[in-house]
Legacy VTK file of the C-alpha trace (Angstrom):
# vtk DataFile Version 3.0
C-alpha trace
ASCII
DATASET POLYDATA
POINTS 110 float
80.172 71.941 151.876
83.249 73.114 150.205
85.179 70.774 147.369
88.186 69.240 147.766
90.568 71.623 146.102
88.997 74.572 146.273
89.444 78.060 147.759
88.065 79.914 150.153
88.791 83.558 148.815
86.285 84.615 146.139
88.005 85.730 142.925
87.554 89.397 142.555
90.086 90.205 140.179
87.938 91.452 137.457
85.992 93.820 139.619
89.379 94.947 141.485
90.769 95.886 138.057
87.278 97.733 136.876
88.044 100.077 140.305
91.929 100.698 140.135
91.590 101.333 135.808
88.889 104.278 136.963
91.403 105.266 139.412
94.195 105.716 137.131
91.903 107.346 134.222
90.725 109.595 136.920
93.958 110.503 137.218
95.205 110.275 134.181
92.072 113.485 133.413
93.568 115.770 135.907
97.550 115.040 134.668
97.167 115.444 131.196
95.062 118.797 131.889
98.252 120.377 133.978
100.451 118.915 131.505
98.832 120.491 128.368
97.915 123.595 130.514
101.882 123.954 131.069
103.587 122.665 128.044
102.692 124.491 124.772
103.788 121.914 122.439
102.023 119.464 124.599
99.109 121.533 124.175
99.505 121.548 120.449
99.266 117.830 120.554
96.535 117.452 122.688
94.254 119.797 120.242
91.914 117.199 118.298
88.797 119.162 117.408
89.577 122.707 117.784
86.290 124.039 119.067
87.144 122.099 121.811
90.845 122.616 122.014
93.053 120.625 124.130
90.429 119.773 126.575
89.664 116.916 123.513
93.138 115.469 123.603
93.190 115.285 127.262
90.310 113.453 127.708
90.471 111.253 124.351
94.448 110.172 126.048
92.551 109.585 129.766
89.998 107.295 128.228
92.241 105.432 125.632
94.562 105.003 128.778
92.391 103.804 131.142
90.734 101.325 128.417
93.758 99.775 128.099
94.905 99.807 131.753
91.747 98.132 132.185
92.064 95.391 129.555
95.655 94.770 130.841
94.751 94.603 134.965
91.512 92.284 133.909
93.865 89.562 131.833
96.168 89.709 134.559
93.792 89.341 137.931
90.653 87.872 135.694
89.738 84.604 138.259
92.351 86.073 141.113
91.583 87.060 144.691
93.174 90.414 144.833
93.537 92.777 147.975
90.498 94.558 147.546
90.909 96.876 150.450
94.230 98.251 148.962
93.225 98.685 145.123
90.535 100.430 146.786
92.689 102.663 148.218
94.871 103.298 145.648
92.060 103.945 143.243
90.414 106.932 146.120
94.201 108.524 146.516
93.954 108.703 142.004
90.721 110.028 142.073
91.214 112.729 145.025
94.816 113.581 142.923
92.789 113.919 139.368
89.888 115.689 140.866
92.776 118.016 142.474
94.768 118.486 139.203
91.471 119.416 137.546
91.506 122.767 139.897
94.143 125.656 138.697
94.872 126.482 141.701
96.653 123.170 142.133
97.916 122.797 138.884
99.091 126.296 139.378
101.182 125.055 141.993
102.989 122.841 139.878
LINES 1 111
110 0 1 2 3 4 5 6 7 8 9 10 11 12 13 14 15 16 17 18 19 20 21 22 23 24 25 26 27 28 29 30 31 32 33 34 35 36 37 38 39 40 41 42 43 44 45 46 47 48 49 50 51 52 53 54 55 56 57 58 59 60 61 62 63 64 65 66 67 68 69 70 71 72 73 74 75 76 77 78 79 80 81 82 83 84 85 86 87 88 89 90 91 92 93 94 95 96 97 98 99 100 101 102 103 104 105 106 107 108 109
């Protein structure tokens, strides 16, 4: 029986933000790869451990990224009823485009 008051969407917020924040670090991998791979003082910057070279920057700025996109999407839709279908969407077309940008033919493209 449902309570007076209450709603009949199921908050999903919280796992809505989990999927779109992998989305956009997926993403975010592939971008900052084509952007250090084409700007030499971006590349520079991204180089935290040089055995590794840039390829440590780019993924240490993905993950700090989509940390925080996380922690900001979950305050914001934490208890909400979100369209699921479309954050999952969104969060397939960011994963296709950072598995793309991770190929150099693509990012050669650009």
């Amino acid at each position: 029986m449902k309570q007076p008051g209450s709603s009949s969407q199921i908050a999903n917020g919280a796992g809505a933000a989990a999927v779109l924040a992998a989305g956009i670090g997926s993403f975010l991998v592939g971008f900052f790869a084509v952007l250090a791979d084409k700007a030499p003082a971006i590349k520079n910057l991204m180089i935290f451990a040089k055995p590794t070279g840039p390829l440590s920057g780019v993924t240490t700025c993905a993950i700090v990224v989509w940390l925080l996109s996380w922690a900001v999407l979950h305050a914001r839709w934490q208890g909400r009823s979100v369209a699921l279908n479309r954050v999952a969407v969104s969060a397939l077309i960011l994963l296709v485009l950072g598995i793309l940008l991770t190929f150099p033919p693509v990012g050669d493209l650009l």
